[in-house]
N, C-alpha and C positions, 0 to 999 in steps of 0.2 A: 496205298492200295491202288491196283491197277484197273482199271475202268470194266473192261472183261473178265472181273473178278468179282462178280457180282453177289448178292444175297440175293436167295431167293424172294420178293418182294415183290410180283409184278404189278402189284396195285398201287404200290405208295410208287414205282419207277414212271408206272405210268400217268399219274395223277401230278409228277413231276417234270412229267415231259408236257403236255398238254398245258399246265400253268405256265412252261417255259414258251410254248408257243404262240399262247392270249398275250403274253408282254413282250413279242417280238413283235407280232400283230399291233400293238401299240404305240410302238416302235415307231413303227410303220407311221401310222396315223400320225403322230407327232412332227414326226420328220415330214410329214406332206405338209401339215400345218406350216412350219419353219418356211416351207418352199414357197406357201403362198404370200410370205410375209417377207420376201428376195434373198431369203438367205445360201449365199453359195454353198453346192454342192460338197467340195472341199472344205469350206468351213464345217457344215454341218456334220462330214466323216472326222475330224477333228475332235469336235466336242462328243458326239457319241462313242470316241475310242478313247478319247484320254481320263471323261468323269466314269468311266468305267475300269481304272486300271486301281482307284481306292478298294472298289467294292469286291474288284478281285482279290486285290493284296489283304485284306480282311479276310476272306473267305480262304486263302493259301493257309494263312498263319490260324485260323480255327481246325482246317484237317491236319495242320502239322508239316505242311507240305511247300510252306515259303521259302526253305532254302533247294529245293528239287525244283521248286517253281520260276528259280532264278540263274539255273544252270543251263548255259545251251551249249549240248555238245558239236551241232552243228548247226554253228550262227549263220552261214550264208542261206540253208535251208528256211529258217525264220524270216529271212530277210524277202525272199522268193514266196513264201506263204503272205509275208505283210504286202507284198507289191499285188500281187494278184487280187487277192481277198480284198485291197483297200480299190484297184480299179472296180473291183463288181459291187460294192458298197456305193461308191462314189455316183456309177452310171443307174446305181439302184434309184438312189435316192435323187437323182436328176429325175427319170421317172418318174416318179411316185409325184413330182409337179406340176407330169405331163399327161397325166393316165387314170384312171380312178382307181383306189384302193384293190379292189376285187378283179380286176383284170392283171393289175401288176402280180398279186397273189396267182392267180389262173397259168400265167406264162412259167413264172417260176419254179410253177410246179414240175417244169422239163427237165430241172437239174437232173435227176436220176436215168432220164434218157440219154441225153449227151453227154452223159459218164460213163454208160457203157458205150458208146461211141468213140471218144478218149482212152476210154484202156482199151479197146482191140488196135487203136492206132497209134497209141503210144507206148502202152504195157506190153502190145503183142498180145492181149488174152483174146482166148478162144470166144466167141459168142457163136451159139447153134439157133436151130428153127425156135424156140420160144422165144429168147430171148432178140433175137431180130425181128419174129411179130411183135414183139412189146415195143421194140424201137419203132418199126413202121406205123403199128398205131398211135404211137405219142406224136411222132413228126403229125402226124392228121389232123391229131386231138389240137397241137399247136398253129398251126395251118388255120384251120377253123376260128380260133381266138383272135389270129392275127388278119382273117381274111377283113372284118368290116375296114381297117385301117389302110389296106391298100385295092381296095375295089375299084376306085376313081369317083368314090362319091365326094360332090363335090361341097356338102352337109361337113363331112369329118372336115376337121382341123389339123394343118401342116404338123403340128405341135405334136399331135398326138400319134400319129405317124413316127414322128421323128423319137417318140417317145417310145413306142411301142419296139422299136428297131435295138434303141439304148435298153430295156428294159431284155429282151432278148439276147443281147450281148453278152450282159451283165451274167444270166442265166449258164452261157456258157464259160465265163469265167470262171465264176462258180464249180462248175464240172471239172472245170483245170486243178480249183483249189483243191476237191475231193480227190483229184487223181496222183498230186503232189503231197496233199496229210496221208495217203494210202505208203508212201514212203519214208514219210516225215518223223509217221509213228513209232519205226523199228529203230529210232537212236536215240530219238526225244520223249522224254515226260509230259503225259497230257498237261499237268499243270504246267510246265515251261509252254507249250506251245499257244495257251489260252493267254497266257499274259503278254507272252512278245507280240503276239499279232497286236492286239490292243498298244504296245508301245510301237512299236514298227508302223501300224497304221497313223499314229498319231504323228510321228515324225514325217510319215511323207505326205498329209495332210495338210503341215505345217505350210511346203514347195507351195502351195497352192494360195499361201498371204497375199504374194504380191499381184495375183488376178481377180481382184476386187473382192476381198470381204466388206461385210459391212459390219459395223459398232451395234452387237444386240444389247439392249437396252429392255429392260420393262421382262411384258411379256416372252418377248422372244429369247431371251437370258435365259429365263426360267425351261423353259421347250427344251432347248438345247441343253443345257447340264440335265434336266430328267431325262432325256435321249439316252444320253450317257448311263447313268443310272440304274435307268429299266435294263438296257440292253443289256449290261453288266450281270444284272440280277438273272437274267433270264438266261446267259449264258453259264451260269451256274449251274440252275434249273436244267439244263437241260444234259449238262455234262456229269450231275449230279443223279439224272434220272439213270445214264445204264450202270451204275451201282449197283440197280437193285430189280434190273430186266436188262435181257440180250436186245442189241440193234435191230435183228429181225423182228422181233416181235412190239418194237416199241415205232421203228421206222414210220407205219403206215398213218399212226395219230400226227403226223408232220401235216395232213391234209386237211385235220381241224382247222388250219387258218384260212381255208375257206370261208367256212361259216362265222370266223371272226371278224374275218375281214368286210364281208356282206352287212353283217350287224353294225360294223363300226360307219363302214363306208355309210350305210345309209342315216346314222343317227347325228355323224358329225360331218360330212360334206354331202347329205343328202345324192348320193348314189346308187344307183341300182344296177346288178348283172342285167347282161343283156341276154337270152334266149342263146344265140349261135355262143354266148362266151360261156354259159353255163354245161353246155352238150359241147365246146372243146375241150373243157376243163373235165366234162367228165371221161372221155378217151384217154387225157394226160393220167390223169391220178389212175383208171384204170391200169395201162401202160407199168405205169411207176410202179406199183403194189405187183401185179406181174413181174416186174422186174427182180421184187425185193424178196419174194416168194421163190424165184428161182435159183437165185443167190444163195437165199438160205440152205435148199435143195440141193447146189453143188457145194455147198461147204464156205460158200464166200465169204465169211464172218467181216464186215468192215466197222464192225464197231468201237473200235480206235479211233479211226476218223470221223466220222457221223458226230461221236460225242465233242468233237473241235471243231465240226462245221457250224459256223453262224446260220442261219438260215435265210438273215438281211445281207448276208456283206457277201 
């Protein structure tokens, strides 16, 4: 079954999207844990793509869909999907050691802005007056998030700065990814594309052995293969939710990992949003839902991609 071939369900899609975004959210949290315990970046996009390719290969062979899940008509496309997708994983989760839970959440909210930014300069697609106000205000709503880190206070931390910069990046890789599965989609089977990135990301995660991993042991062993794990599941979850609701209407619950994130941030690394990060994050998700609102409007249906977009990587 093809992903835009949905049942009507929009409760059970949505209640599957949202659960998909509390264990990305987790994710999250996790892999920051890892990060304060020195685990390199590369290492850690390693084990969160490779303990996740069991839980997919299970999950193929239950819809029936392991041998379409194994076909790729256009391997150099997978390869370009795993390259991109594993750089914005990689500088995510660099982040996430530099930054607090809830702000890395707040920026990454922008992917939907510099996607329309990417497709008018890469697709050539038309963007008119709404759609450029949604852009103008997300750039603000980001601006604002990112203002305390380069104000010249000399309180903040070089770190977080440089984190905030990788974190931003990462955001518009992402935008690339989305602008690339926007083409990916018309050769390739959503289930082929969800498993080769998870292989593809794990092979070139590998490159990254000889710049120092360390030997996790103990607790850190455990983090890392449930990294894996979760993130697997959730990518499920989430590809599993437009089944049974359109992209348009399930898109805007992607902004729950705000409030996940806030809750988690505070109860496991004791953090709190800051005031200016709260009011730019509320611009961006405005922005975004604007965005996703007018898409629907002109007919943009991206829900082929959307249900292959990771929301960490």
């Amino acid at each position: 079954m093809k992903v835009e071939d949905f049942s009507a369900r929009p409760g059970l899609g949505v209640l599957l999207k949202v659960m998909a975004i509390f264990l990305f959210t987790c994710m999250s949290a996790i892999i920051k844990r890892t990060a304060e315990l020195d685990v390199p970046s590369g290492e850690a996009v390693f084990f969160r793509s490779f303990f996740a390719i069991p839980v997919i290969l299970v999950w193929l062979a239950q819809m029936g869909q392991l041998r379409v899940g194994l076909i790729a008509v256009n391997p150099m496309g997978h390869v370009w999907r795993g390259l991109f997708g594993s750089i914005a994983m990689g500088l995510t989760f660099t982040g996430l050691g530099m930054l607090p839970l809830p702000e890395v959440t707040a920026i990454g909210f922008a992917t939907p802005i510099f996607t329309v930014i990417l497709a008018a300069i890469l697709l050539g697609e038309k963007i008119r007056l709404i759609r450029v106000s949604a852009v103008a205000v997300g750039l603000v709503g980001v601006l604002i998030i990112l203002w305390p880190r380069f104000d010249g206070n000399e309180v903040m931390e070089a770190t977080a700065t440089i984190g905030a910069v990788l974190i931003l990046i990462a955001t518009m890789m992402r935008s690339l990814v989305q602008i690339h599965l926007r083409q990916l989609v018309q050769t390739e089977h959503t289930a082929a594309i969800v498993f080769y990135f998870s292989a593809t990301a794990s092979l070139l995660a590998l490159l990254t052995l000889p710049f120092g991993w360390v030997l996790p042991t103990g607790e850190t062993l455990m983090l890392l293969v449930s990294a894996g794990i979760v993130g697997g599941v959730a990518q499920i979850l989430v590809t599993s939710s437009y089944r049974f609701g359109s992209a348009s209407m399930l898109a805007p619950y992607d902004y729950t990992s705000m409030l996940f994130a806030i809750g988690l941030g505070y109860f496991l690394f004791d953090e709190l949003p800051t005031t200016m990060m709260l009011a730019g994050s509320a611009l961006v998700i405005s922005a975004g839902a604007l965005v996703i609102w007018r898409e629907r409007q002109l007919g943009l249906e991206r829900g082929k991609a959307r249900s292959v977009t990771d929301p960490k990587a």
